[in-house]
LOTOR-283747 format. One record per residue: x, y, z of N, C-alpha, C in turn; residue in three letters. Coordinates in pm, 1 decimal. Each point is the difference from the previous one (the first is absolute). Layout:
LOTOR-283747
ATOM,n.c1,n.c2,n.c3,ca.c1,ca.c2,ca.c3,c.c1,c.c2,c.c3,res
ATOM,X,Y,Z,X,Y,Z,X,Y,Z,ALA
...
***
This chain:
LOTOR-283747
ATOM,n.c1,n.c2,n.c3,ca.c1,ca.c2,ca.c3,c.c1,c.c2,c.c3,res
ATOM,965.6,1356.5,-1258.9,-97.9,-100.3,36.0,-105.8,65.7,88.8,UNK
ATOM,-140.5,8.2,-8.8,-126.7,44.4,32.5,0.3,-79.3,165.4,UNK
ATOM,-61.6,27.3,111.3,-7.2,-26.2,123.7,-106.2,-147.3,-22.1,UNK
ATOM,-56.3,-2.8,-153.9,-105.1,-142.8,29.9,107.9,-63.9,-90.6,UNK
ATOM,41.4,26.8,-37.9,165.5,-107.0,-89.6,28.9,-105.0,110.6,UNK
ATOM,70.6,133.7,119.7,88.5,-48.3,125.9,-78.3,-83.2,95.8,UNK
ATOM,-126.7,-6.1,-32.9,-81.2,-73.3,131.5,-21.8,-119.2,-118.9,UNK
ATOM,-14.9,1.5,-92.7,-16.8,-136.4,-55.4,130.9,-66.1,-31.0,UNK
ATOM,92.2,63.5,26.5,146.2,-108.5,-3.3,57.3,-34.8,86.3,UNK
ATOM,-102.7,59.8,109.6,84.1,-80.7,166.9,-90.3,-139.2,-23.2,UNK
ATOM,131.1,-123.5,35.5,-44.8,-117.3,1.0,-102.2,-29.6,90.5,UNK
ATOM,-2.0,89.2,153.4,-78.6,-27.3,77.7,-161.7,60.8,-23.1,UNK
ATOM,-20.2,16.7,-126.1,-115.0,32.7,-41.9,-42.9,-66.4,-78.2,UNK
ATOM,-136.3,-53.0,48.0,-81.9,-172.6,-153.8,-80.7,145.5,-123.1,UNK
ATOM,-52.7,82.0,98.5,-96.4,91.6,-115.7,-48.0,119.9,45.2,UNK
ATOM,-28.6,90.3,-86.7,-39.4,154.2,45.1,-182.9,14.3,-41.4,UNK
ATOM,-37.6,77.8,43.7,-125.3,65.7,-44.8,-55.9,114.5,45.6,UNK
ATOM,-11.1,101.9,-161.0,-6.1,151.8,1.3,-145.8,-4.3,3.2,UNK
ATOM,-75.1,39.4,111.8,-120.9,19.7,31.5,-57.7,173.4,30.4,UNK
ATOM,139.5,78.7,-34.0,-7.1,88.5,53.2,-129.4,103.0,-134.8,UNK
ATOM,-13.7,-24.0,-56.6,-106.8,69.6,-86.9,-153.9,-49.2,20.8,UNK
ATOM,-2.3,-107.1,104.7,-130.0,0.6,56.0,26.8,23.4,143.4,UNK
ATOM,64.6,74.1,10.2,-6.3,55.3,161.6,52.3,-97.6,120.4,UNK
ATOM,43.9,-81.3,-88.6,99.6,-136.1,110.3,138.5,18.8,46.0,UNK
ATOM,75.1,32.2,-50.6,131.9,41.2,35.6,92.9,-114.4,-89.0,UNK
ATOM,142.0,-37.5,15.3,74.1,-86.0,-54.1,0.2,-128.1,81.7,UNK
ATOM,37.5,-83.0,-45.0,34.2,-140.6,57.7,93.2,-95.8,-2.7,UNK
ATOM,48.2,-96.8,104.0,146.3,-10.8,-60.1,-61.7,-109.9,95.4,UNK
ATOM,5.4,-128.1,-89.7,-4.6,-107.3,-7.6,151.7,-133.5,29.1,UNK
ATOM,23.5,-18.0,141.2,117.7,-54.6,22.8,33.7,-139.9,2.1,UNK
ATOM,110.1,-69.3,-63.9,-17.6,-133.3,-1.7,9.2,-99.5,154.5,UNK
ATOM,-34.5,-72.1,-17.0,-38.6,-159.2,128.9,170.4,5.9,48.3,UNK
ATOM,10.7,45.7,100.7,107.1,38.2,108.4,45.5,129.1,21.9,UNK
ATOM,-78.9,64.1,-66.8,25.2,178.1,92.1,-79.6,79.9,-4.6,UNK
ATOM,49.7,65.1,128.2,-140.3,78.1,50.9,47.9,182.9,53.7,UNK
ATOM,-87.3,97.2,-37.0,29.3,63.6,80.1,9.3,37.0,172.1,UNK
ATOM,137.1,3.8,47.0,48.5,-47.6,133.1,-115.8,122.3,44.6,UNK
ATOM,4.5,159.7,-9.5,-37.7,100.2,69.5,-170.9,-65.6,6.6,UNK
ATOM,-80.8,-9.4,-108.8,-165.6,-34.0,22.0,-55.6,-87.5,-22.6,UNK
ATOM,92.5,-143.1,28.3,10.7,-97.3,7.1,-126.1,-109.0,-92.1,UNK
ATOM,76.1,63.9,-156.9,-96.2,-72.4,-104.9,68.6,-31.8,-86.2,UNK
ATOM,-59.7,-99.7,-114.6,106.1,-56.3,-144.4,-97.8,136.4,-79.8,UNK
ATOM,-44.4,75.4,-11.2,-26.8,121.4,-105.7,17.9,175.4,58.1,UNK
ATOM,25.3,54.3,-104.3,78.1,110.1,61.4,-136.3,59.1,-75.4,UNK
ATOM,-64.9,106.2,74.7,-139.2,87.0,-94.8,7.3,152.4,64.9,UNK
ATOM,56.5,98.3,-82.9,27.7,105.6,1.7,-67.2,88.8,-117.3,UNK
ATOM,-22.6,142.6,22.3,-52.8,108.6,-114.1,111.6,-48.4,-118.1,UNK
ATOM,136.8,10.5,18.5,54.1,39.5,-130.8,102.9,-114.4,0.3,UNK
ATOM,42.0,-33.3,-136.9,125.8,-90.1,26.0,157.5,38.0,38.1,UNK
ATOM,-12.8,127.8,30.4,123.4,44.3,92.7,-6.0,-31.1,161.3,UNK
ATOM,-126.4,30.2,61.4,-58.3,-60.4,111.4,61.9,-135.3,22.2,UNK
ATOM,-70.8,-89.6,-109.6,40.4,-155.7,35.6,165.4,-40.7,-20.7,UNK
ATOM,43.9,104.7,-81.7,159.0,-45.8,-42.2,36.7,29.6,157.7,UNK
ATOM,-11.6,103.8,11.8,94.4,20.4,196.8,-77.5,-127.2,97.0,UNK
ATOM,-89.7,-67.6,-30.5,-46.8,-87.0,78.4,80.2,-68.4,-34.1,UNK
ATOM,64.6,-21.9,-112.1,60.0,-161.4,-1.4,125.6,-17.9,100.2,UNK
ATOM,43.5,117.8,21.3,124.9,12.1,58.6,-18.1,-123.1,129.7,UNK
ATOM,-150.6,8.2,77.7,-27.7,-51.0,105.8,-27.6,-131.1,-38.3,UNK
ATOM,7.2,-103.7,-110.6,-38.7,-182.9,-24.8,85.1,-18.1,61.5,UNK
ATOM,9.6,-120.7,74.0,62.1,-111.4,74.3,-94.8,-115.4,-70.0,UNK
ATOM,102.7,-97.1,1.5,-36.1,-189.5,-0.6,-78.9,7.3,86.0,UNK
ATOM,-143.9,-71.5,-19.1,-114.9,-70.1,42.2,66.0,-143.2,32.7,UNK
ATOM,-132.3,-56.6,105.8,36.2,-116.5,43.4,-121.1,-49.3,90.4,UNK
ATOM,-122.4,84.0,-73.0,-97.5,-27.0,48.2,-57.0,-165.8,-26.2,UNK
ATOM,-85.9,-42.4,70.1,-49.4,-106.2,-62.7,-38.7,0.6,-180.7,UNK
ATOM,-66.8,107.8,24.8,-35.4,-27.8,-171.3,83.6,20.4,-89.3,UNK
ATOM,78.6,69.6,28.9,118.9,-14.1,-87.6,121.7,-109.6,24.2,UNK
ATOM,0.5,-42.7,123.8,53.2,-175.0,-32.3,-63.6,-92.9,-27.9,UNK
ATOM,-155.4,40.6,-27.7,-80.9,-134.2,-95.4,56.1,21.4,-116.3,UNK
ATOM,-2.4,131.3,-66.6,-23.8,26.9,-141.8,200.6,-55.8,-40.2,UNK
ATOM,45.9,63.6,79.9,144.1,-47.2,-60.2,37.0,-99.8,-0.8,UNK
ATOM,-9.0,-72.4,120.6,-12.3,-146.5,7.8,-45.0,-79.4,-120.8,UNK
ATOM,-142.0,-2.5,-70.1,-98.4,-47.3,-92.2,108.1,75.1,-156.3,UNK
ATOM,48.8,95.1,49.5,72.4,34.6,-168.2,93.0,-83.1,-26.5,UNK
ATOM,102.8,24.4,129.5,104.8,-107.3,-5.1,11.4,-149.0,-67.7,UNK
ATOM,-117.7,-63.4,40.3,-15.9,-137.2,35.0,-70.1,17.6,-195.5,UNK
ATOM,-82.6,49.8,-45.7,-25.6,2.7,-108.4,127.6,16.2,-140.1,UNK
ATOM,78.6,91.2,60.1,148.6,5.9,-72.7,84.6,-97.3,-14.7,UNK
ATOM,-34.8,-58.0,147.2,102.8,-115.6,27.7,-66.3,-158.7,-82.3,UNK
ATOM,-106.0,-18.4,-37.3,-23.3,-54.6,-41.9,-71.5,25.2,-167.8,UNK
ATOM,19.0,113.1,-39.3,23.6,55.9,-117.6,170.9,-43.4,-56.6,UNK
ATOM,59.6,-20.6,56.8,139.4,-16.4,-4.2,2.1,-185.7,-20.4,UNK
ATOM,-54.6,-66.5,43.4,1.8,-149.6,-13.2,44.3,-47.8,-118.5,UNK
***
């Protein structure tokens, strides 16, 4: 399995983006309740996707406001998807 396999099958990841052929680096797009604890963000943006894979080591659960709007608002949509 390729190092962008392994970053797109951690659950705690919504989406990636390889920017690195215009001189952007990789991106690692994290879902609504986790964040990286060390630089305290929901996206991990590194040169390579080996870079961002050792970042993941550092997600912890969010519990920021915006991410208890957004989970909150999913919930309540599920929950009444379920009716």
């Amino acid at each position: 399995m390729t190092v962008i396999e392994r970053i797109k099958k951690d659950p705690r990841v919504e989406s990636i983006s390889d920017e690195r052929a215009a001189g952007d680096g990789f991106w690692v797009y994290l879902h609504y309740g986790y964040y990286g604890y060390e630089w305290s963000s929901h996206i991990i943006h590194e040169d390579s996707p080996s870079a961002c894979l050792s970042y993941l080591r550092d997600v912890r659960p969010c519990d920021c406001p915006e991410c208890k709007h957004v989970l909150a608002e999913q919930k309540n949509k599920t929950k009444k998807e379920a009716e």
